[in-house]
N, C-alpha and C positions, 0 to 999 in steps of 0.2 A: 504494500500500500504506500504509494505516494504525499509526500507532506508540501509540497512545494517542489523544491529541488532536492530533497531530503528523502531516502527513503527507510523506514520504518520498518527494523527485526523483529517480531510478535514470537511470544513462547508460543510453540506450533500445537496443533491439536493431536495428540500421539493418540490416539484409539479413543472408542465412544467409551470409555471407562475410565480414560484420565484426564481430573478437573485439574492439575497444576501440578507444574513442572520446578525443580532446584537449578539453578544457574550453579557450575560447578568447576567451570575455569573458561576464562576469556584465553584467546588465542590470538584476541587482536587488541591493541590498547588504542585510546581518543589520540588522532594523527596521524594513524597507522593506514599505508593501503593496501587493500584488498581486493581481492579479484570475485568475479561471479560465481559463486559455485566451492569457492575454496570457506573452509572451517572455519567460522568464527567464532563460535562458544561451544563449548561442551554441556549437556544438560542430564539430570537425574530425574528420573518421577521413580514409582514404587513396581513397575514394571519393567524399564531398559534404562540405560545408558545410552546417550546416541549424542551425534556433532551435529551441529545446526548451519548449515552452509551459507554464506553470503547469496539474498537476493538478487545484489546487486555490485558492480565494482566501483570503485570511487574510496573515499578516506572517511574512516568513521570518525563520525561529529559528536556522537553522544554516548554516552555508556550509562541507562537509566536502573541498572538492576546490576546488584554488585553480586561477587561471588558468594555461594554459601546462603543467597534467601532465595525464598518459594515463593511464587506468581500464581497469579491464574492464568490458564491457556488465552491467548489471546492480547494478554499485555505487551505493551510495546517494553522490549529489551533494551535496544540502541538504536541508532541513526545511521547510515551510511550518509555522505553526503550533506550538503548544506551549510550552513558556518558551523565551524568545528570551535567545541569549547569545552570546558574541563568537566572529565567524569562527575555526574551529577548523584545523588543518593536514588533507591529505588522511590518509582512514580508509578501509580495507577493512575484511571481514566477516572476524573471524578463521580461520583456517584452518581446516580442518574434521576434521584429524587429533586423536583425544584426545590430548591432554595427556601426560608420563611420570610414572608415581607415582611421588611421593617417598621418597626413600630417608631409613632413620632419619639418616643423617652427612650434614651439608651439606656437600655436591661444593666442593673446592677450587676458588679461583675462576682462571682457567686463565691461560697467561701468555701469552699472543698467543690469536687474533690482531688485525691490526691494522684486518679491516675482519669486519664481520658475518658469523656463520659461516650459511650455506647450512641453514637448519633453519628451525622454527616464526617465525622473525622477519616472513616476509613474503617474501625475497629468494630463498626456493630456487626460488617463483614468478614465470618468467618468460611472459611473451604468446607466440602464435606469431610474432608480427610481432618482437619483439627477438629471440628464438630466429635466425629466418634472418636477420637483421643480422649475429649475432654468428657464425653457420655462417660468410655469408660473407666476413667481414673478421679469420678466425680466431681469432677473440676468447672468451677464458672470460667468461662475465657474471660471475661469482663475483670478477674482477677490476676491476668498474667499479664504480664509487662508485652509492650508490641511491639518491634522492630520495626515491621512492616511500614508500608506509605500510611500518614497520618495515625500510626499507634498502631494498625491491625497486627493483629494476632498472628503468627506464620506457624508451620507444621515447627520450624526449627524453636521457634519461642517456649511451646508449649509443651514437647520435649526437652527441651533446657529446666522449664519449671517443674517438673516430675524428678527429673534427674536430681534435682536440687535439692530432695526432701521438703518440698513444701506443700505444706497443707492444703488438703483439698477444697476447704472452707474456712472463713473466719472464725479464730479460736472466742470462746461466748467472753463475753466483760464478764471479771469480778464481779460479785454481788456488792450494792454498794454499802455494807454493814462490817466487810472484811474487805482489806488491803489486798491489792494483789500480793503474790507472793515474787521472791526475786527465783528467776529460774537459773539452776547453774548453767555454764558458759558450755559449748558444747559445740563438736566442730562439722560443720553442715554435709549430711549424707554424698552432698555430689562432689564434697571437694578431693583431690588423691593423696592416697597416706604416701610414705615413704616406700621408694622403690617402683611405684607405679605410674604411669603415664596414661594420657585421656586421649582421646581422638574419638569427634561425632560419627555419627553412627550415618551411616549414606539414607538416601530417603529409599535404595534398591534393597540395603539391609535389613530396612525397617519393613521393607514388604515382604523380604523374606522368612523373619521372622515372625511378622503377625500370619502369613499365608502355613511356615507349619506348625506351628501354634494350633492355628482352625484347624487343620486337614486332623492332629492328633486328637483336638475335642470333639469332630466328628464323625471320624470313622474307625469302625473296631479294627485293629490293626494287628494282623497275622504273618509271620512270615514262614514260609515254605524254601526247601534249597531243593537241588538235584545235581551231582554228578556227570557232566558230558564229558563223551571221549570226542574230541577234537580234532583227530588224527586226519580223518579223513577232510578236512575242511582246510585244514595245515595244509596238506599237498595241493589243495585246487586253488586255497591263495598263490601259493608259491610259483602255480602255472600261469595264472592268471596275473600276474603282478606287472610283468614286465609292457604283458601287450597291452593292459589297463593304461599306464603311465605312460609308454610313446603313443600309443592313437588316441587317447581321452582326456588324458592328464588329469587322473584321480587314480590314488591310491585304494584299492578295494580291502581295505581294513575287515578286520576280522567281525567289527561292529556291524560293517554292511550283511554280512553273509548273517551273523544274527537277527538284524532289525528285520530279512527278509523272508526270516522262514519263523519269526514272530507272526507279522502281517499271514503269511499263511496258517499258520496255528489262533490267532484272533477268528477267523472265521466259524470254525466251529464251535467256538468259546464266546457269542455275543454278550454273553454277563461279566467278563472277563475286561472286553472292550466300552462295556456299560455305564452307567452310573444312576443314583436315586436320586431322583426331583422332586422333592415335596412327598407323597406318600404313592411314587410312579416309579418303576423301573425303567428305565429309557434302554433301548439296546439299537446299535445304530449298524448302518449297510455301509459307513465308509470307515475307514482306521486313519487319522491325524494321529503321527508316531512323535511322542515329544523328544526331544535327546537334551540332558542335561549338562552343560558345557561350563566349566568354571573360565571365567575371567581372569583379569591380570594379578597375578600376586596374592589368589583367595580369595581376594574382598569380595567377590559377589558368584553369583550360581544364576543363570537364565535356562530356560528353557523352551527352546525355538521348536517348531512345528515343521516337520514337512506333511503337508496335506496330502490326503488321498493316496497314502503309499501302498494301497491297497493295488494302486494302478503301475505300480514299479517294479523293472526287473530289476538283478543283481547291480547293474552296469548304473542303471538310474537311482537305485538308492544309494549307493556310492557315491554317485555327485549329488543329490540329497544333502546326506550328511555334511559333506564337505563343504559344500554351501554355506550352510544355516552356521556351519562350528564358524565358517571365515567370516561371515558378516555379524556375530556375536563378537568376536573378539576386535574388530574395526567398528564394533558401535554404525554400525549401520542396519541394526533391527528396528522394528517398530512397536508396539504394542499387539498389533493385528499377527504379526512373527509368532507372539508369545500367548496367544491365547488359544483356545476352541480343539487343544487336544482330548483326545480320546485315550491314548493307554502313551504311558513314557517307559522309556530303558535311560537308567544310568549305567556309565560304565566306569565304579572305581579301579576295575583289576589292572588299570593303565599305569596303574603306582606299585602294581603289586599286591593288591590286597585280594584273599581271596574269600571271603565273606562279606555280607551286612545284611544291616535290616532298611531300609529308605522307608524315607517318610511318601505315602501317597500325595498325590495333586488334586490337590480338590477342582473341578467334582469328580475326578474320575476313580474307576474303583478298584485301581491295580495298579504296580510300578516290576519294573523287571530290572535285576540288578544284574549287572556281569562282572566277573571277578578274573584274576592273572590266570592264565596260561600256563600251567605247569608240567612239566615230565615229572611222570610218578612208576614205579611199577603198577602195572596192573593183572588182572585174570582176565582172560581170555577162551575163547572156545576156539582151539584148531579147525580144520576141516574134517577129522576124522574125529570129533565131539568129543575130543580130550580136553582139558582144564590146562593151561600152558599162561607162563607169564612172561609177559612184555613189555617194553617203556614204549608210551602211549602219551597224548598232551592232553591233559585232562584240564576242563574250565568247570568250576561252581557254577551255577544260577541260581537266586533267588526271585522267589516273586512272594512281594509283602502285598496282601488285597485287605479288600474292607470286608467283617466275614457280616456287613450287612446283608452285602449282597453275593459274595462269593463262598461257598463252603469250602471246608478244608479237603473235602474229594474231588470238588470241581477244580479245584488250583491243582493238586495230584495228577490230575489228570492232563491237564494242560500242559502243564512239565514233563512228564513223561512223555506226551507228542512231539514236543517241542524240541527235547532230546532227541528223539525218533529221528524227527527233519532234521539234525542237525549233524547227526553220526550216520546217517543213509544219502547224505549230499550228494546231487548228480546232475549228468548234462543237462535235463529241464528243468531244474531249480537255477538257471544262471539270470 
């Protein structure tokens, strides 16, 4: 949007689910030029990370939203263009109530109170996302100090005032027959003892934490392992590797060959792929496969979508996967990326681990974990149905489900097929 000669960066609308987005590092400072298309801030909401590209090229003039506060979608960020002047403090769009006319007498000016009164200031607007913060930790926002444009409230404000140990309500006045009392001195919940270090919590963490939070308060959480011999799946990577990588340039990771013979084992398993809606079983005719990818250094976990993998061979689920991991870790997801799965596979065995329990995704009613690749001895049946041992690559599986709606024989069952697909691998499974 155009201001004149001026054009205007707006926190962008990331999905019909996110009201507001964190400013999380500018990449261009007031002076600086920029070109169309290249990165100029970095943004957080409770779904992705992702870069905010210039509109437009020219030198930015304004910087209206500093690093580290939360906007609503749609606020103007900065300026490209127009007369260039010094980074200004965060600015929303005035409110959009008229004004009250004034009165001939000017209004005495009032004697409290002591923090912005709940009116035209900016602060009687709160987000939905600090609204349920402060639902759930009982909190008036009208009592939390505001950063925000004229005093409002930000998701960072009102997580600062929790962290802080402060009270969720005004403590009652002494009666007035007794003295208050002196309280001893006492050192405040949020501050760090010795040895300890602080650093806020991202608005991606904070989603990730209240999302498994809910998924553990709402579904019965089981896990199930199963034993695959891998052996046969080992060799047809191996075959497969070279000609993957000169004519396609994807690596067909051993993930691929699982997520593909998941997608066929989900079929007969529609409960499996399902989830409960209110007091409904939903069980659905297509498979969105989630894959859980951690980010730079830990700090966060997304999990990107390939849609419809129900429609993919080996070859396409392979660039699939590779896809979704590369434009996670470049912050080039969207909300619409990370939403509307149907069943996920994490795969910690990439570090070596050969167990876990994963927390499901809500709403969905099942997660499949994959675990390290290990040579083990094993038993085997010759061809002449003697018992004979061999070293063999053997993978764990888990699948943790909801036993709302999955029983502990129908997961049995689904692992054991799934094993079946996976150690009978052949020319029509590519």
């Amino acid at each position: 949007m155009a201001t004149g000669t001026a054009v205007d960066v707006v926190m962008p609308q990331m999905g019909v689910s996110v009201s507001e987005g964190t400013v999380t590092k500018w990449n261009k400072q007031v002076g600086d030029t920029i070109e169309a298309d290249e990165t100029l801030l970095e943004i957080s909401t409770d779904k992705v990370d992702t870069e905010v590209p210039s509109p437009a090229s020219g030198v930015v003039s304004e910087i209206l939203v500093q690093e580290g506060e939360t906007v609503n979608v749609g606020t103007v960020l900065a300026r490209i263009g127009g007369e260039t002047g010094a980074a200004a403090p965060a600015a929303e769009p005035p409110a959009a109530e008229p004004e009250p006319e004034p009165t001939h007498e000017a209004p005495e000016p009032l004697a409290q109170p002591a923090a912005p009164v709940a009116q035209e200031n900016g602060k009687s607007f709160v987000s939905p996302v600090v609204a349920r913060i402060a639902s759930e930790h009982g909190i008036d926002p009208s009592q939390v100090p505001g950063t925000g444009s004229g005093g409002r409230v930000t998701k960072k404000d009102i997580q600062a005032f929790i962290d802080s140990g402060a009270p969720a309500a005004p403590a009652a006045p002494a009666p007035a027959a007794a003295p208050a009392q002196a309280q001893p001195a006492q050192t405040p919940a949020g501050e760090p003892q010795l040895g300890e270090s602080f650093e806020p919590m991202s608005a991606m963490r904070r989603g990730i934490a209240d999302h498994m939070r809910k998924s553990l308060d709402t579904s019965a959480h089981v896990t199930s392992a199963i034993e695959v011999d891998m052996s046969r799946v080992v060799a047809i990577r191996a075959k497969l590797k070279k000609e993957y990588e000169s004519a396609y340039g994807v690596n067909p990771t051993y993930l691929a060959f699982i997520a593909r013979a998941t997608v066929e084992t989900l079929r007969d398993y529609p409960y499996v792929n399902g989830e409960i809606r209110s007091d409904k079983i939903v069980t659905k005719s297509f498979v969105n496969l989630g894959f859980a990818v951690e980010l730079a250094d830990g700090k966060g976990l997304i999990v990107p979508v390939v849609r419809n993998a129900e429609t993919l061979n080996l070859l396409g689920m392979a660039k699939g996967i590779a896809d979704i991991a590369k434009r996670a870790r470049d912050k080039q997801l969207t909300p619409d990326d990370v939403s509307g799965g149907s069943f996920t596979i994490t795969n910690p065995g990439g570090y070596g681990t050969f167990h876990g329990t994963p927390v499901i995704s809500q709403p969905q009613a099942a997660i499949l974990g994959t675990y390290a690749i290990v040579k083990r001895p094993w038993v085997i049946t010759d061809d002449n149905g003697a018992d004979a041992i061999a070293i063999r690559s053997i993978m764990n599986l888990t699948l943790t489900y909801d036993h709302r709606l999955v029983d502990g024989a129908l997961a049995g069952r689904f692992l054991r097929d799934l094993r079946e697909r996976l150690q009978t691998w052949g020319e029509s499974d590519y």
